[in-house]
Backbone as CSV, one residue per row, in Angstrom:
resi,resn,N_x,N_y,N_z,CA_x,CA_y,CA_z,C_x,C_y,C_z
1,UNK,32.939,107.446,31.429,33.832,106.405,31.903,34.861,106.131,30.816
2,UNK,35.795,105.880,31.365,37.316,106.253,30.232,37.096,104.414,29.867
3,UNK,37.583,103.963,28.697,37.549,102.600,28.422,38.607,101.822,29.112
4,UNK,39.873,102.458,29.926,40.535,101.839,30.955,39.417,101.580,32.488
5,UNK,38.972,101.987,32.550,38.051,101.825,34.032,37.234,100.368,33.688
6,UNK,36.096,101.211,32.089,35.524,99.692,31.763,36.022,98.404,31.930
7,UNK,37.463,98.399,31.329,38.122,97.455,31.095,38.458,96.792,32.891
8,UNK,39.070,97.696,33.161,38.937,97.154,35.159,38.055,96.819,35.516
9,UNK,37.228,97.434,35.398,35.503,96.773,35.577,35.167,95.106,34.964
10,UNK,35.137,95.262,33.885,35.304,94.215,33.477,36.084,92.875,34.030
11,UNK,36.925,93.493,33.978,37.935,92.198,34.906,37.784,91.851,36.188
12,UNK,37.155,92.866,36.920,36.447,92.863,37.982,35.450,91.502,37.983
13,UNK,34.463,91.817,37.117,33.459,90.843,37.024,34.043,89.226,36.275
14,UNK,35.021,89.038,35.830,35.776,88.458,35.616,36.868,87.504,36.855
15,UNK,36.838,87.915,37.433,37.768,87.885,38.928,36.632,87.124,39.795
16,UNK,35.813,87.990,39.756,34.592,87.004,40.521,34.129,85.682,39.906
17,UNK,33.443,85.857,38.781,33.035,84.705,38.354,34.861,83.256,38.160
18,UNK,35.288,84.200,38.189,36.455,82.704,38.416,36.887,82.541,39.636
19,UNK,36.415,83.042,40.826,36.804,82.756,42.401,35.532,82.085,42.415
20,UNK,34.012,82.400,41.958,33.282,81.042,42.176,33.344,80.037,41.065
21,UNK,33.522,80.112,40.577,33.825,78.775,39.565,35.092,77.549,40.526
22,UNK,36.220,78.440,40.468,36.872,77.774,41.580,36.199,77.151,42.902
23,UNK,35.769,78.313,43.813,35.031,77.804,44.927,34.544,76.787,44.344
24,UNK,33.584,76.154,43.541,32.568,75.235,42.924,33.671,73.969,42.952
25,UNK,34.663,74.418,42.003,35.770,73.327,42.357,35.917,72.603,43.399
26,UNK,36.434,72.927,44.301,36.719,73.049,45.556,35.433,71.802,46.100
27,UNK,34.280,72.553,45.859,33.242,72.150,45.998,33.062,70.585,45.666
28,UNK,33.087,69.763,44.364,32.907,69.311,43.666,34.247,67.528,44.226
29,UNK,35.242,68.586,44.744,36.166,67.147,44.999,35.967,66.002,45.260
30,UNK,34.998,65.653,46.155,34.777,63.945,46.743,32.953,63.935,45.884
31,UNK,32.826,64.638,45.481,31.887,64.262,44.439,32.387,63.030,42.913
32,UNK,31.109,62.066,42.815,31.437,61.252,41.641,31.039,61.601,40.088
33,UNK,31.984,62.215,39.896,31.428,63.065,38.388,32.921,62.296,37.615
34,UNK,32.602,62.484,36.210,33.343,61.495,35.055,34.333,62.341,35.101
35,UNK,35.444,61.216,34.171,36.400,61.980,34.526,36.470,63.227,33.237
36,UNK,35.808,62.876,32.481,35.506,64.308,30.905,35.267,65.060,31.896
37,UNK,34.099,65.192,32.717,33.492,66.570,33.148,34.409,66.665,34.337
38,UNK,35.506,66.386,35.021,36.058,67.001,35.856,37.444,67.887,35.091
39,UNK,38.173,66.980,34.325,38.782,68.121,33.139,38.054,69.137,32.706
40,UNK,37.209,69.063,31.716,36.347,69.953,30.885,36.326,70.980,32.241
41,UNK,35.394,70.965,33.116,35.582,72.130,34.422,37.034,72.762,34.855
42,UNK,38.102,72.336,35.103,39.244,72.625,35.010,39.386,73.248,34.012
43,UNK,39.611,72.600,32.627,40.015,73.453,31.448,38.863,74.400,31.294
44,UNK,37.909,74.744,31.669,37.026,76.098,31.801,37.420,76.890,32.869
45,UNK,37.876,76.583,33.863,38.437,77.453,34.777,40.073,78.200,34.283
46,UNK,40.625,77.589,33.476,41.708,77.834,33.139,41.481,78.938,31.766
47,UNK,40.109,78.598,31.282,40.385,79.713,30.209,39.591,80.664,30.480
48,UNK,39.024,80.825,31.983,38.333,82.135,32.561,39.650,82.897,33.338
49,UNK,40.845,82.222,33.517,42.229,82.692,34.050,42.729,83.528,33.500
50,UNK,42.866,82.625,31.790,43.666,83.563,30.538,42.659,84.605,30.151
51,UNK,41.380,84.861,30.192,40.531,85.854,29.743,40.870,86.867,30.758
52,UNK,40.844,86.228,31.954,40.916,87.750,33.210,42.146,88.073,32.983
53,UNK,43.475,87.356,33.003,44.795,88.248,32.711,44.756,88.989,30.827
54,UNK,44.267,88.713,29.808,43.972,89.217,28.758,42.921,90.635,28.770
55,UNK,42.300,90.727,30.269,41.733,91.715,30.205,42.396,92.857,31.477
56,UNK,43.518,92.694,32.508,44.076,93.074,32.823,45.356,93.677,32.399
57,UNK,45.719,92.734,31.066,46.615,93.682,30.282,45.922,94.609,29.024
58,UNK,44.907,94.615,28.974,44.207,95.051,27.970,44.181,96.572,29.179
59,UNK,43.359,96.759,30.585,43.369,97.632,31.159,44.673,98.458,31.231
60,UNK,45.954,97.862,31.015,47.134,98.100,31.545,47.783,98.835,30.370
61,UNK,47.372,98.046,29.111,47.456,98.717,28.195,47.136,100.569,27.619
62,UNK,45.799,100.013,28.404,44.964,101.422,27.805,45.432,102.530,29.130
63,UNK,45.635,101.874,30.076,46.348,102.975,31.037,48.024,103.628,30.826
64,UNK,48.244,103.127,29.451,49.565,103.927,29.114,50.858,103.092,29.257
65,UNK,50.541,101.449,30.498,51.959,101.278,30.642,52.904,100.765,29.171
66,UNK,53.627,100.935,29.298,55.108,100.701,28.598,55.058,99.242,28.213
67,UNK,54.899,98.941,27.096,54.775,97.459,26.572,55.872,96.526,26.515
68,UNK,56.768,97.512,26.927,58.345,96.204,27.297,58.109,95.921,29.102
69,UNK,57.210,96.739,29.545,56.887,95.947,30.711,55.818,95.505,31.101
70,UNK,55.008,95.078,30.253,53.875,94.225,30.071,54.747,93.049,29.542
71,UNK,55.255,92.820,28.649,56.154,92.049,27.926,56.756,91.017,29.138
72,UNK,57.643,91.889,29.847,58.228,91.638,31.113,56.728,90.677,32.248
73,UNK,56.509,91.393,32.414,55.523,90.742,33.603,54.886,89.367,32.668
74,UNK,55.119,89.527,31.924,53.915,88.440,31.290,55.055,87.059,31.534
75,UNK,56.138,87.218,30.889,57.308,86.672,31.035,57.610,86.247,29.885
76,UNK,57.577,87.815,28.800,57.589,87.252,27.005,58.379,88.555,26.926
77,UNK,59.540,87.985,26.142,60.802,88.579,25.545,60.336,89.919,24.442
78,UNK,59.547,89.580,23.736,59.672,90.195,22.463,57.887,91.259,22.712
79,UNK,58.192,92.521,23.323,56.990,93.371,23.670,56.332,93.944,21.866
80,UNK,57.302,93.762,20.874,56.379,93.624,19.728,55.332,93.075,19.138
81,UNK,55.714,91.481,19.931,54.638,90.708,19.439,53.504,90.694,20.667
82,UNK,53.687,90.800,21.702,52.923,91.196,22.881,51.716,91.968,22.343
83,UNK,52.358,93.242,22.262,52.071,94.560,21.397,50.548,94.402,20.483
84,UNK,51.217,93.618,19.402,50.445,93.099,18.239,49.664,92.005,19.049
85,UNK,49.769,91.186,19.680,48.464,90.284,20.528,47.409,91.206,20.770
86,UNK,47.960,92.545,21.208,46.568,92.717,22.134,46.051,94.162,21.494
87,UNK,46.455,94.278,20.032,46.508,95.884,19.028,45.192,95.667,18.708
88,UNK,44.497,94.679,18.822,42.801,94.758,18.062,42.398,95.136,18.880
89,UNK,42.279,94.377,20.354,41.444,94.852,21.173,41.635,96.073,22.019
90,UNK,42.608,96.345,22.384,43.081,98.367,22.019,42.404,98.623,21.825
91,UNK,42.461,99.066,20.492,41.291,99.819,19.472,40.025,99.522,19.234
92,UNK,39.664,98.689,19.516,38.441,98.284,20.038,37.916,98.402,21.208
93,UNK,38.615,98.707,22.236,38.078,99.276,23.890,38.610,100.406,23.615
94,UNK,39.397,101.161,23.277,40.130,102.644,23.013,38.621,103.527,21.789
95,UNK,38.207,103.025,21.053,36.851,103.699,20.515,35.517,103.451,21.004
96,UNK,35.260,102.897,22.517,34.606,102.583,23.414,33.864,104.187,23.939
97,UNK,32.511,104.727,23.550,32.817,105.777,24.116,31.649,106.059,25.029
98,UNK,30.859,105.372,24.946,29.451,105.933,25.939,29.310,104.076,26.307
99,UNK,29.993,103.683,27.517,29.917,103.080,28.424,29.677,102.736,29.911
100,UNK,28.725,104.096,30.609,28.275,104.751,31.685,27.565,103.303,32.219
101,UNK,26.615,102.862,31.720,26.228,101.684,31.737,26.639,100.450,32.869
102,UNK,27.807,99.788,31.716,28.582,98.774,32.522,29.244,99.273,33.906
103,UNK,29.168,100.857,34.086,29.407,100.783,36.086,28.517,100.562,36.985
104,UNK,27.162,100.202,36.239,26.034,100.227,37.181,26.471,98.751,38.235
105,UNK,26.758,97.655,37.542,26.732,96.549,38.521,28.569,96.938,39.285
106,UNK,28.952,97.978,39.626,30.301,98.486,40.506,29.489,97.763,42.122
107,UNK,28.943,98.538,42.252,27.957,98.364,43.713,27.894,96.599,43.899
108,UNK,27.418,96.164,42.512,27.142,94.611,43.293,28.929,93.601,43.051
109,UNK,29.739,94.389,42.456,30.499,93.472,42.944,31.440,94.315,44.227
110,UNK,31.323,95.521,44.495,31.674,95.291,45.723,30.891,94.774,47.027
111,UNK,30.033,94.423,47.064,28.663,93.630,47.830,29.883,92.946,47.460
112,UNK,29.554,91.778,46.657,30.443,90.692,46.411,31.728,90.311,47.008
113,UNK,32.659,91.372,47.109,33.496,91.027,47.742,33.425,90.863,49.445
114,UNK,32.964,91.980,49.699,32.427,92.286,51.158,31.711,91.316,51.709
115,UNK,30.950,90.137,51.037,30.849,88.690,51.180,31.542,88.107,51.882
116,UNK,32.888,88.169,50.143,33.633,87.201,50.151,34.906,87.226,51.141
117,UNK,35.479,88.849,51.490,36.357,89.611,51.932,36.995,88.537,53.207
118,UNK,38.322,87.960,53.225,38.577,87.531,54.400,39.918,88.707,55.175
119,UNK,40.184,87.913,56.036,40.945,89.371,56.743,42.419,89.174,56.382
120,UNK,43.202,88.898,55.492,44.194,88.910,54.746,43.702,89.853,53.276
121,UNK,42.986,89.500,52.566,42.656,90.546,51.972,42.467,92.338,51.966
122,UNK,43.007,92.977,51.196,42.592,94.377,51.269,41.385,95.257,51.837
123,UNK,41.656,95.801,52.670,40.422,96.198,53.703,39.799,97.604,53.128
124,UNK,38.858,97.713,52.321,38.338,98.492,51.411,36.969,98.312,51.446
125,UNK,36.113,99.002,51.215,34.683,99.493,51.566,34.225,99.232,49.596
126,UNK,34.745,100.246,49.294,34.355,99.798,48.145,35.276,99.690,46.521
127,UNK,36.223,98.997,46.626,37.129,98.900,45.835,36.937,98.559,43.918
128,UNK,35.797,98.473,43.532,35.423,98.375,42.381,34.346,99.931,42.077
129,UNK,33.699,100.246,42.655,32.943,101.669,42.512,33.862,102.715,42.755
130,UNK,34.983,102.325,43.672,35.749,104.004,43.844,36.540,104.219,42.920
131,UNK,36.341,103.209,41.425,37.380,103.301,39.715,35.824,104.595,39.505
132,UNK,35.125,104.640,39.786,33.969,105.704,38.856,34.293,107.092,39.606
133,UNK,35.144,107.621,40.291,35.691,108.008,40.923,36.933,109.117,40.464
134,UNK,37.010,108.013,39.638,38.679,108.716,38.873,38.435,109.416,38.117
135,UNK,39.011,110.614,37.365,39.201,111.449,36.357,39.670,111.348,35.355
């Protein structure tokens, strides 16, 4: 498994756990909880946001794209310093090399979606296992 797949993978499982965290949100509205722990939950949902887009450009990275358009999408001028944000963890998922492993749970998050799947969503059978797939 190439450390770009991991990394999709990853974010994969990432993606989920912040659509239920949200759902939980959601959940939680006419409930009487303080007002610390209704922030504190928010600001945890918000930094399971920045982790999943930090690991989608980390995938995006290692898949070759062009860092003035990572730069771009992010909506940051200067793809040097972009660049340098995300140069540790590069090389740190880029010397990633016997990670066969982390595809085992592929299967349960596409279960997961296939749950969650409503009919506006992408109509796919198995959209996280068919990355083990690739070459």
């Amino acid at each position: 498994m190439t450390p770009e797949i991991l990394a999709r993978i990853t974010a994969a499982r990432a993606a989920r756990d912040l659509s239920d965290l949200a759902r939980q949100a959601v959940g939680t509205t006419a409930e009487s909880i303080s007002t610390t722990e209704r922030i504190q939950n928010a600001r945890r949902l918000r930094q399971m946001a920045n982790e999943f887009l930090d690991l989608i450009v980390l995938a995006e990275g290692l898949a070759g794209a062009e860092w003035a358009e990572i730069a771009r999408a992010l909506g940051r001028g200067d793809e040097a310093t972009v660049r340098g944000e995300y140069a540790e963890a590069l090389s740190e998922w880029s010397a990633v090399t016997e990670a066969e492993e982390a595809g085992a749970g592929a299967e349960d998050l596409d279960a997961w979606y296939a749950r969650h799947r409503e009919d506006h969503d992408p109509d796919l059978e198995k959209p996280v296992a068919d990355l083990l797939n690739r070459h």
